[in-house]
Backbone bond lengths (Angstrom), bond angles and torsions (degrees), N, CA, C in turn:
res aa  C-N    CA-C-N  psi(-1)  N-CA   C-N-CA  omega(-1)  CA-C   N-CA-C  phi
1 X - - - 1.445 - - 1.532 108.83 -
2 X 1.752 116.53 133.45 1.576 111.20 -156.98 1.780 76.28 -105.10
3 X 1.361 106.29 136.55 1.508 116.92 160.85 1.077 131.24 -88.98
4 X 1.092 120.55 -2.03 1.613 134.48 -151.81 2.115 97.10 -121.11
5 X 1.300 80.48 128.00 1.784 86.18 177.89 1.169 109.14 -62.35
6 X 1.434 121.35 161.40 1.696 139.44 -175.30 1.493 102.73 -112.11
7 X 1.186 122.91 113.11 1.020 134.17 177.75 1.730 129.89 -107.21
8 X 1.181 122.32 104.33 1.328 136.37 -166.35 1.810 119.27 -77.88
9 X 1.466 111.24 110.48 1.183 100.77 -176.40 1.607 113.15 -85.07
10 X 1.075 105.83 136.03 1.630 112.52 174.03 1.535 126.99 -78.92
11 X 1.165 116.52 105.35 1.572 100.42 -176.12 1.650 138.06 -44.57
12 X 1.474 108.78 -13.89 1.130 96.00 -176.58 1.608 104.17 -100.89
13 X 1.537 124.62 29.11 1.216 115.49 -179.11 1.884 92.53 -125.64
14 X 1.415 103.56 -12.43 1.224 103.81 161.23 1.742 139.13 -43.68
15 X 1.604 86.98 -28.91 1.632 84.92 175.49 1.782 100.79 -102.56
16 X 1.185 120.59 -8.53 1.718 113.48 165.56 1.818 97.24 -63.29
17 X 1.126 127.93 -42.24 1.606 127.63 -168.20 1.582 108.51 -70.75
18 X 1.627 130.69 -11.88 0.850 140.66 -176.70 1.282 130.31 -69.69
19 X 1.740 81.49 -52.31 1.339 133.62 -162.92 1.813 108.78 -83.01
20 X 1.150 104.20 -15.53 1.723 133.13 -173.93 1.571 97.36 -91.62
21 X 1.564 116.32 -56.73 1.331 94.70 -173.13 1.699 119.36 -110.48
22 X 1.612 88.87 21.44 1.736 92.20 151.85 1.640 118.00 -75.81
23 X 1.731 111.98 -54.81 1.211 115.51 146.53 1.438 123.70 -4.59
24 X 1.126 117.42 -88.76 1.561 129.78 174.51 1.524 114.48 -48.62
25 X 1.238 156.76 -28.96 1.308 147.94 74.36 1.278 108.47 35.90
26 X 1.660 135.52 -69.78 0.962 111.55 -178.64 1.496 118.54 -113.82
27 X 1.291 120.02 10.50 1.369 106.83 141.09 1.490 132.96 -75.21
28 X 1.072 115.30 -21.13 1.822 109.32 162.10 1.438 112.25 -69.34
29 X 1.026 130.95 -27.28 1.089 121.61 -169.58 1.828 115.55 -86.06
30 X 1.909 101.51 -39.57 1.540 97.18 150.40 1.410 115.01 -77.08
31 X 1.363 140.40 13.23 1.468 127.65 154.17 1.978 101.38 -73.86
32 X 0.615 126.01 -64.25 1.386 136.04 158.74 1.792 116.18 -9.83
33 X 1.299 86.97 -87.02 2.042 96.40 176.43 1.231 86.62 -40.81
34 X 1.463 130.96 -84.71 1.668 124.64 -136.78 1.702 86.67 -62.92
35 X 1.110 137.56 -41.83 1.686 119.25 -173.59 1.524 107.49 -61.52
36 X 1.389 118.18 -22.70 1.987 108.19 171.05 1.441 84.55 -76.54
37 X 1.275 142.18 -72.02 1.070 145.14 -146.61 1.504 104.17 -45.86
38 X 1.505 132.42 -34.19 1.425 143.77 -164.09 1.561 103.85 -71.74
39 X 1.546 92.07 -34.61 1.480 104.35 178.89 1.925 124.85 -27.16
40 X 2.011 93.12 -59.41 1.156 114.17 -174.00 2.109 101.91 -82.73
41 X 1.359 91.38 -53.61 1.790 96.56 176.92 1.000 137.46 -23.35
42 X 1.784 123.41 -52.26 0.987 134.28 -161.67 1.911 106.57 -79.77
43 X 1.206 96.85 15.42 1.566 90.43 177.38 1.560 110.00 -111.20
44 X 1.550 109.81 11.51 1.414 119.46 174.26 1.501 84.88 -145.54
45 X 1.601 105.99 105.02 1.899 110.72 -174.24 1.789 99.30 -64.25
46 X 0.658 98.80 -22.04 1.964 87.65 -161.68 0.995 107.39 -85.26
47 X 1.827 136.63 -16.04 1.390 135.54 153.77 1.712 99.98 -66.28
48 X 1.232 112.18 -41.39 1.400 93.50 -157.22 1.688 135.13 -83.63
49 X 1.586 76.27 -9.09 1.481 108.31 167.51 1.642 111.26 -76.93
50 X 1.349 104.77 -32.07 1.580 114.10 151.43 1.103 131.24 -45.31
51 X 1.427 100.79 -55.48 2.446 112.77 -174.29 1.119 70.12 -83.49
52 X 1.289 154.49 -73.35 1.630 120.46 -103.32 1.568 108.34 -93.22
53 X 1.334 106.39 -20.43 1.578 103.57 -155.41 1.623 99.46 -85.76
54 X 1.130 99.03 -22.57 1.694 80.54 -174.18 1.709 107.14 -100.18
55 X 1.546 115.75 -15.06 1.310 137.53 167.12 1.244 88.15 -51.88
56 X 1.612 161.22 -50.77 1.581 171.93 -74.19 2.064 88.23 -178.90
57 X 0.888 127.50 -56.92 1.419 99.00 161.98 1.257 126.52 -113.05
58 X 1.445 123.90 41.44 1.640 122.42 140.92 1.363 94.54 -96.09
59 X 1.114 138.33 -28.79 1.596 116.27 -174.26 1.617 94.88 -85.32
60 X 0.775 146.18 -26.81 1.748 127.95 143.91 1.454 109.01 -7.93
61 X 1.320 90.11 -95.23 1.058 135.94 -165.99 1.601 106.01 -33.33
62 X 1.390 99.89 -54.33 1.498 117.83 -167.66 1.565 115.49 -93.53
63 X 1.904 100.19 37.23 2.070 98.13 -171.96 1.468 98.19 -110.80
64 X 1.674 122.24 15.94 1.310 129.29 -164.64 1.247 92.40 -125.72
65 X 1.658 127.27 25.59 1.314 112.93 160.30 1.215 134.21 -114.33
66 X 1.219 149.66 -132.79 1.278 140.72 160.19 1.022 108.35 -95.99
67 X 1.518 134.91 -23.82 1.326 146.51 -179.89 2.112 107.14 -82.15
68 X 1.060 100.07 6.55 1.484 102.98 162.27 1.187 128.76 5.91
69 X 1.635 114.80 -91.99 1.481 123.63 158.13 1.935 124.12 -29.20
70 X 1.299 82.58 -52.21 1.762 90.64 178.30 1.760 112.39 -42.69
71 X 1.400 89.71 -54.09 1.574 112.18 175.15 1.646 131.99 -54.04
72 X 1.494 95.07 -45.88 1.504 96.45 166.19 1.560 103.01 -83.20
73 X 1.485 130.64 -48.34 1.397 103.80 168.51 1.602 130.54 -52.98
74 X 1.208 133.87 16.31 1.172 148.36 176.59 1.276 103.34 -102.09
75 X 1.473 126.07 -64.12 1.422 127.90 170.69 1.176 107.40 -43.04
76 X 1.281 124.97 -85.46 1.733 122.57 -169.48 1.480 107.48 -43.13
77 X 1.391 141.94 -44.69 1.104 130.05 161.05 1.432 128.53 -38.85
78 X 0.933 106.90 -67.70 2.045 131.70 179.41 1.806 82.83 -49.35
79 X 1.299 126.18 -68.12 1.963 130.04 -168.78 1.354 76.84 -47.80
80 X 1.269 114.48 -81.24 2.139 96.05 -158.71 1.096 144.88 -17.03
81 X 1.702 93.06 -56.96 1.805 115.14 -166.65 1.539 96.91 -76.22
82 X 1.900 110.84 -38.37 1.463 98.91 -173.33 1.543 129.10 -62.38
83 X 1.314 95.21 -17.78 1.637 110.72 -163.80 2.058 95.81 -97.16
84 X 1.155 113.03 -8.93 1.714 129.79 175.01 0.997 86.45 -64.44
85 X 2.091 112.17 -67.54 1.510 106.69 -122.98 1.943 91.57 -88.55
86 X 1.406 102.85 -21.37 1.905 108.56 -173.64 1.778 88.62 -57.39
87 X 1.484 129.56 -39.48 1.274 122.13 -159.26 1.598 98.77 -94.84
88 X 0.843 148.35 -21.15 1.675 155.64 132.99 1.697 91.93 -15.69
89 X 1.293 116.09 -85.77 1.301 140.65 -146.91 1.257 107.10 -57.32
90 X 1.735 126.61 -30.55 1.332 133.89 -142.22 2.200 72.59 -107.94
91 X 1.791 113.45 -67.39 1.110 101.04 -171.79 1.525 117.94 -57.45
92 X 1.192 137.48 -10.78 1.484 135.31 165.74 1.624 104.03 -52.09
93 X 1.533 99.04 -60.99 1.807 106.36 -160.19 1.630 99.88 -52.04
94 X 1.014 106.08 -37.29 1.478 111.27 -152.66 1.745 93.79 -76.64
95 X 1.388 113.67 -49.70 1.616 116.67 -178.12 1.501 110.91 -63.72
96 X 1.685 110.39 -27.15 1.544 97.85 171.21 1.290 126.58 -74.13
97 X 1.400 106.39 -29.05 1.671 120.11 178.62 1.183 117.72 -61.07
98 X 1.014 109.79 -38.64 1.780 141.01 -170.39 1.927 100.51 -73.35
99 X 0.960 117.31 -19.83 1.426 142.10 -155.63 1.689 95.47 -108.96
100 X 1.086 108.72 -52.62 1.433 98.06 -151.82 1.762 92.24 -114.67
101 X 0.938 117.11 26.05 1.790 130.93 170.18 1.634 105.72 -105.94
C-alpha cells in the first residue's frame, strides 16, 4: 500500500519548472562573480559585507542547479572573503582604539 500522494504534472506549468532552474543557473554563477569580486572587497569590509553575503545565499540557493560546482565554488569563495573582511573589521576597531587611547 503506497502512502504517499501521486502527483500530476501539468504541462503548461512545465515550462514555469524550466524556467525555475534556468534561474538557478544563474544564481550560482552570480554566487561566483561576487566571490572573485570578494577577492578585491574584503579590504573595504562594508562593500564586502555587501558582495559577499548575498554572493553566500545565491550560492545556496544556486546548489540545486546544474551549475552545482559553480555554486559551491561561489560559497567557499563568498565564506573566505567574509571571514577576511569580519577579521579586517575586528583588526581596524582594535588599531583605531589603540590609536585614539
Amino acid at each position: 500500500m503506497n502512502m504517499q500522494p501521486e502527483y500530476n504534472t501539468l504541462p503548461e506549468f512545465q515550462d514555469q519548472v524550466t524556467e525555475l532552474q534556468k534561474d538557478r543557473k544563474g544564481l550560482a554563477l552570480a554566487s561566483l562573480v561576487l566571490g572573485l569580486v570578494g577577492i578585491i572587497l574584503w579590504i573595504i569590509p562594508i562593500f564586502a559585507y555587501l558582495g559577499c553575503i548575498p554572493g553566500l545565499v545565491f550560492g545556496i540557493l544556486g546548489r540545486k542547479s546544474t551549475k552545482r560546482g559553480m555554486a559551491i565554488a561561489g560559497i567557499i569563495l563568498n565564506c573566505v572573503f567574509l571571514i577576511a573582511a569580519i577579521i579586517n573589521s575586528v583588526v581596524g576597531a582594535l588599531l583605531w582604539t589603540s590609536l585614539m587611547s
